[in-house]
N, C-alpha and C positions, 0 to 999 in steps of 0.2 A: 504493500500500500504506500508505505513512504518512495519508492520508487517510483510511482506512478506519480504521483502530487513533487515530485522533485521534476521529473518529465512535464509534468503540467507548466509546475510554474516556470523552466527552461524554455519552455515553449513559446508561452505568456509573453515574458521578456525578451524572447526572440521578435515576436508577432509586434508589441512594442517601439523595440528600436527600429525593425521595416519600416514599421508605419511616420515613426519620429522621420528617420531620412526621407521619406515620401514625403513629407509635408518640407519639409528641409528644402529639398530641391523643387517646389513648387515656384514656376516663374514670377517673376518681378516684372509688371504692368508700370510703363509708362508715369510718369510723376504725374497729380492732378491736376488738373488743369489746364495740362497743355494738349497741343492741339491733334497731340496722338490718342491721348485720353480718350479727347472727346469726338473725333472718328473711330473710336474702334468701338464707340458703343452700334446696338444692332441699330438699322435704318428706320424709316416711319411705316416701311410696310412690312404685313404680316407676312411668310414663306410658305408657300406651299410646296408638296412634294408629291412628284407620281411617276410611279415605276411601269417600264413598259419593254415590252419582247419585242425586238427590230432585228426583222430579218434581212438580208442582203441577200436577195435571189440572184445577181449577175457576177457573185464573186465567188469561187471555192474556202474553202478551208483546208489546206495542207495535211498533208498525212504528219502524225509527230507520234514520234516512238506506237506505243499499242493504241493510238487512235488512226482508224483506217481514211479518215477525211470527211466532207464532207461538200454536196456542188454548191453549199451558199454558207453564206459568213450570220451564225448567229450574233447580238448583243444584247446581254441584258440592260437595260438602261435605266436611269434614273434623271430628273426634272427637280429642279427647285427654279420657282418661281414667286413673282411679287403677286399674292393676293389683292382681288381687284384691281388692281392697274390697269387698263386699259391700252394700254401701247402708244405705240410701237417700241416694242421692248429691244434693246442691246442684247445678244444672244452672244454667249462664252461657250465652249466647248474646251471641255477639262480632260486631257487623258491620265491616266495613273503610272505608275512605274508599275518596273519587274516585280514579280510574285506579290503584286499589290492589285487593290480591287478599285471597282468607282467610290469607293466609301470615303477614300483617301481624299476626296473632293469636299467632303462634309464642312468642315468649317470656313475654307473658301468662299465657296457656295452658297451657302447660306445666308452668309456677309455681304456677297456682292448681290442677292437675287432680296435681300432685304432693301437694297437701296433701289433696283428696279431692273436690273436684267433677268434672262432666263437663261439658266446653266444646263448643258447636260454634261454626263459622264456615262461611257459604256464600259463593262467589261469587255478587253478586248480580248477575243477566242483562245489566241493560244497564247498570250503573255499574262494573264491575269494567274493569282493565286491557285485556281480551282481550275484551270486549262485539263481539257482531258490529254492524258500523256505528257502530262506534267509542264510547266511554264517551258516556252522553246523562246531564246532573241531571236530564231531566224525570220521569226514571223512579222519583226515590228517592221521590216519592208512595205508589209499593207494594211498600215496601222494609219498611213495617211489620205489612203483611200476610207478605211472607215469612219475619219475625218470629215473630208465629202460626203458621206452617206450620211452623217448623224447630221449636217446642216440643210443636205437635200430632205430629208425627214422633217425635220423638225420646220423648216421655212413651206414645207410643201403642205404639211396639215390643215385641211381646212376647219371653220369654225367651232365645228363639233365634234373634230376630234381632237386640238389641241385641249390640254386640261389648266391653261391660260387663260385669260381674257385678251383679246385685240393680236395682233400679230407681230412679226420679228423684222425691224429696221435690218433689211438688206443691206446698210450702207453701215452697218455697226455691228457688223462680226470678228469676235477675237476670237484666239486659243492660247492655252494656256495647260504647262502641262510638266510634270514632275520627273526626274530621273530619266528614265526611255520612253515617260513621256512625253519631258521637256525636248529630246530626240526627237518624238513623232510630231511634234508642235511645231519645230522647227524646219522640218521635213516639209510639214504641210502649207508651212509659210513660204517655203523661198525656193525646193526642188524645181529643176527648171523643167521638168514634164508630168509629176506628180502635185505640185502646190495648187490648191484654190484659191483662185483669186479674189474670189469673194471676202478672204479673211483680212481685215481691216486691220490689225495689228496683234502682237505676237508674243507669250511671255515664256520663255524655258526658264525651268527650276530646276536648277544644277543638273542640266543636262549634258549631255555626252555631247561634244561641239568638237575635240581636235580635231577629226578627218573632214570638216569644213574649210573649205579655203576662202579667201577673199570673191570669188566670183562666186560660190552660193550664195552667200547673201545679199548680190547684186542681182539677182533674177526678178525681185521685187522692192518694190520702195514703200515700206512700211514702218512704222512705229516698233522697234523692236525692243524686247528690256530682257538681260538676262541677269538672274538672281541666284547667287551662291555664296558657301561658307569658305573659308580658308582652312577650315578644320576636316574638310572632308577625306575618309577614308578611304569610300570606293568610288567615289568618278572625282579625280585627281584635282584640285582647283589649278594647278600653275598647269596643268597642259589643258585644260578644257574652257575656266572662265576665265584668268588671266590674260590670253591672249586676244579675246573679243573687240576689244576697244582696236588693234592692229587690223579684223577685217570688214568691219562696217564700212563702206564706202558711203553708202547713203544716209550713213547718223543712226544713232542706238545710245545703250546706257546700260551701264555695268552696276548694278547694286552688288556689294561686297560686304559681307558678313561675318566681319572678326570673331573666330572663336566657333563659327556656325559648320554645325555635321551637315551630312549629308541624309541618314533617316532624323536630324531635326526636323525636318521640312514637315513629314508626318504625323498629321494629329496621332495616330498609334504610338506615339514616343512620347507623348506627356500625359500618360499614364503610367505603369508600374514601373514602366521599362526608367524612368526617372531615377529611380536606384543606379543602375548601371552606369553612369556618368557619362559618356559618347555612346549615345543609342546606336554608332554606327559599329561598335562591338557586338551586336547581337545581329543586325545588317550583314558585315562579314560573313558569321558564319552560317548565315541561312542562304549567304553567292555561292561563298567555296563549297558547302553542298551541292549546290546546284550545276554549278557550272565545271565542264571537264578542264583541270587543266592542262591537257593535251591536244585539248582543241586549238590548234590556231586558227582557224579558218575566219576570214570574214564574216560576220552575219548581213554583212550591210551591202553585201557583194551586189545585190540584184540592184539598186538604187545607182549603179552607175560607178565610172571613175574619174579619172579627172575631168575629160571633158564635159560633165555632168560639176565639175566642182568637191567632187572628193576627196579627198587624197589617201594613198595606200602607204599608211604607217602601220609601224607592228600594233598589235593587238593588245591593249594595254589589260593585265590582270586587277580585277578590283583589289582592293585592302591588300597591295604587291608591299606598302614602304612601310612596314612592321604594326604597331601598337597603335592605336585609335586616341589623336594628341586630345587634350583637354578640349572641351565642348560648352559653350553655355548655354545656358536651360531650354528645351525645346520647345519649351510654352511661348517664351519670350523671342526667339527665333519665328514661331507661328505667328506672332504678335506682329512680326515687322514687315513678316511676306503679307498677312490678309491688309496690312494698312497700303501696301507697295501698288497690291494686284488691283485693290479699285483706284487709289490713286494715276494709275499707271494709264486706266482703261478711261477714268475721266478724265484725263489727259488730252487723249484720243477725239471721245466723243460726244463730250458732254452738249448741250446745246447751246449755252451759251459762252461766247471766248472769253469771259473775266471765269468763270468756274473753270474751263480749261486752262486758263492760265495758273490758277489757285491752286489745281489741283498737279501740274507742274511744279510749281512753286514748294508746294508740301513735300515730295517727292524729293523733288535734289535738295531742297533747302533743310524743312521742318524735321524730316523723318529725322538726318542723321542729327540734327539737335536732340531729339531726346530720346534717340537711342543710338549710345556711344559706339555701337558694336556696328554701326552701321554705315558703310563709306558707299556716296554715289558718285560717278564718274560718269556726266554725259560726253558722247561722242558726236561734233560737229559731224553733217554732211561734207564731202572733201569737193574742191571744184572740178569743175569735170576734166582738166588736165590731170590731176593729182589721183582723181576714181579713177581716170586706166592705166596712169602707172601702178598701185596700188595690185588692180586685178590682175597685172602682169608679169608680176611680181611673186618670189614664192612666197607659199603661207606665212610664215612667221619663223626666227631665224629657230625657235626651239622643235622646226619642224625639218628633223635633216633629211638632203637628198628631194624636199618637194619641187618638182617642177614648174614652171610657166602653165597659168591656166587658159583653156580657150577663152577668149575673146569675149565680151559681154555683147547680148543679142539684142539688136532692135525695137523690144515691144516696151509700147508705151507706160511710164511708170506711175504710180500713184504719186501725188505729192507728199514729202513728210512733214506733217505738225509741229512744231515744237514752240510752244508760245512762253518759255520761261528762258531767261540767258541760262549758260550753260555758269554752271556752278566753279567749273573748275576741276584739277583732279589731286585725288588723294591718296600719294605716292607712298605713304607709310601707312601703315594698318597697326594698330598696337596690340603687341603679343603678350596671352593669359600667364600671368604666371600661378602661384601656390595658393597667393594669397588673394587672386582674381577672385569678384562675386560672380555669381551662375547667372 
């Protein structure tokens, strides 16, 4: 009996001190009053949410390990939208990372569909968690096609079947999308034979971007913003966001996240996993399960090479540069992406130009005021002598052996917005040390 009441209370006190570190590492919001505060409270409209089966009958589904295929591409799907609103709503399209689901989209989504867009997010077939024959990367090739499918869907419903009110401004489509999502988002924005050009502007969240050279993201003249940690473990910040600001020809912006993981980005990580200190320790080893590595093969192979604007670098292994560096808190990290992602998108399209300027303004200016972890770096358009040396140019020097890319093609480009000066840029980042707060 004493045994057991010793076990008990070991237990107790175990259960305890979890709980104590859980609340411990519970993120630090924004000081009161300022103007993070009070944007990240929810918007004036209620969300609604409705899950729906969208099938793709003109596309297959790849055979992947013990799954035999299939002639169309299911997704499951999910809608958040602003109750009662009336429209014409802004339409976001969120993809999820590897062996992650559309759920991954949840607090985004929410946020932005509270202020007045309509969000979807699909599971996509065979990258998602639950893929039959298990998550496969060679699939995210047509992950940008399902892209097009979830806006041809959704802009094509008519009255009584959207589960919205009023319809989706054509002229105000973004994407937006996380790890191989941030990948397919990117893909969907700027590939020079797979992009929609309907998509008005563009956000990768620490996406996979080295094999990009300067002439992919010359295919399109968009509003582009890419968003990452310098702490990330598995998609590398110095070869993937780092070098963004050297290929925008046509203007973009680097939000940079001292201290920031790479599963921070994931509402899933400001819960339990909050113990663990770099949620990208628990990221790691749910890859290196997954992924062979003896596989070098390209995944990305069918998307083109260079004259498509690829480049063929070795294959980089996630979580390859050892131990997962110190991280700060992933609530706080969520914090600074959901203020970024509608900032970003009212940037873009808000209706009136003093709100698109304001909401510029917050973005390069207000965000890294108050929060310190936070550096934005806007990237001027280059003039058009300077865009084709630029595209002609190899990718960037930390890209060895890339060659000369084809030539930028004639179609007409959108014009880019940018109604805030450019802030300037932020050549030092300050590194955590021991006695860093989370």
């Amino acid at each position: 009996m004493r045994i057991l009441k010793a076990l008990a209370a070991v237990l107790l006190l175990l259960a305890i001190g979890v709980f104590s570190l859980y609340l411990a590492k519970q993120a630090r919001g924004p000081a009161w009053g300022t103007a993070s505060a009070e944007r990240l409270r929810p918007g004036p409209r209620e969300v609604g949410r409705a899950e729906r089966t969208l099938v793709d009958g003109t596309r297959p589904t790849r055979v992947n390990g013990d799954f035999t295929g299939a002639p169309s591409r299911t997704l499951e799907t999910t809608l958040w939208f602003p109750v009662g609103a009336n429209g014409p709503h802004p339409l976001v399209v969120y993809s999820h990372g590897f062996m992650s689901t559309r759920a991954e989209a949840e607090r985004y989504a929410t946020h932005l569909a509270s202020y007045g867009s309509v969000v979807v997010a699909a599971d996509y077939p065979l990258t998602n968690f639950r893929a039959p024959g298990g998550p496969s990367l060679a699939d995210a090739v047509n992950q940008p096609g399902d892209v097009a499918f979830l806006i041809d869907t959704v802009t094509g419903w008519s009255a009584a079947e959207r589960p919205f009110a009023g319809e989706i401004d054509p002229e105000r489509i973004g994407a937006a999308g996380l790890s191989l999502g941030g990948f397919t988002t990117t893909a969907a924005a700027f590939h020079p034979t797979r992009r929609d050009p309907r998509i008005a502007a563009a956000v990768s969240i620490a996406g996979p971007s080295a094999m990009f050279a300067p002439s992919f993201f010359a295919n399109a003249q968009i509003p582009f913003l890419m968003i990452a940690g310098d702490a990330d473990a598995i998609v590398d910040y110095a070869a993937n966001a780092a070098p963004i600001p050297e290929k925008l020809a046509h203007g973009g912006a680097l939000l940079t996240l001292a201290g920031g993981s790479h599963a921070g980005f994931a509402p899933v990580s400001d819960g339990v996993m909050r113990i663990f200190g770099n949620p990208d320790r628990i990221g790691c080893w749910a890859l290196t399960r997954r992924l062979d590595a003896a596989d070098d093969e390209n995944p990305f192979a069918e998307l083109g090479g260079e004259a498509q604007g690829l480049l063929a670098l070795p294959r980089p292994r996630p979580c390859a540069n050892g131990a997962a560096p110190r991280a700060i808190a992933a609530g706080r990290q969520q914090m600074i992406t959901t203020l970024a992602l509608r900032a970003f998108f009212e940037s873009v399209w808000a209706s009136e130009a003093d709100a698109r300027a304001s909401a510029a303004r917050f973005l390069a200016e207000t965000l890294p005021e108050n929060f310190s972890e936070a550096s934005y770096q806007e990237i001027a358009p280059l003039p058009p002598a300077r865009e084709a040396e630029l595209i002609a140019a190899p990718a960037y020097p930390s890209a060895p052996g890339a060659q000369p890319i084809a030539p930028l093609s004639d179609e007409p480009r959108r014009p880019l917005r940018i109604d805030a000066p450019p802030p300037g840029y932020l050549p030092h980042l300050p590194e955590l040390g021991p006695d860093s707060e989370p």
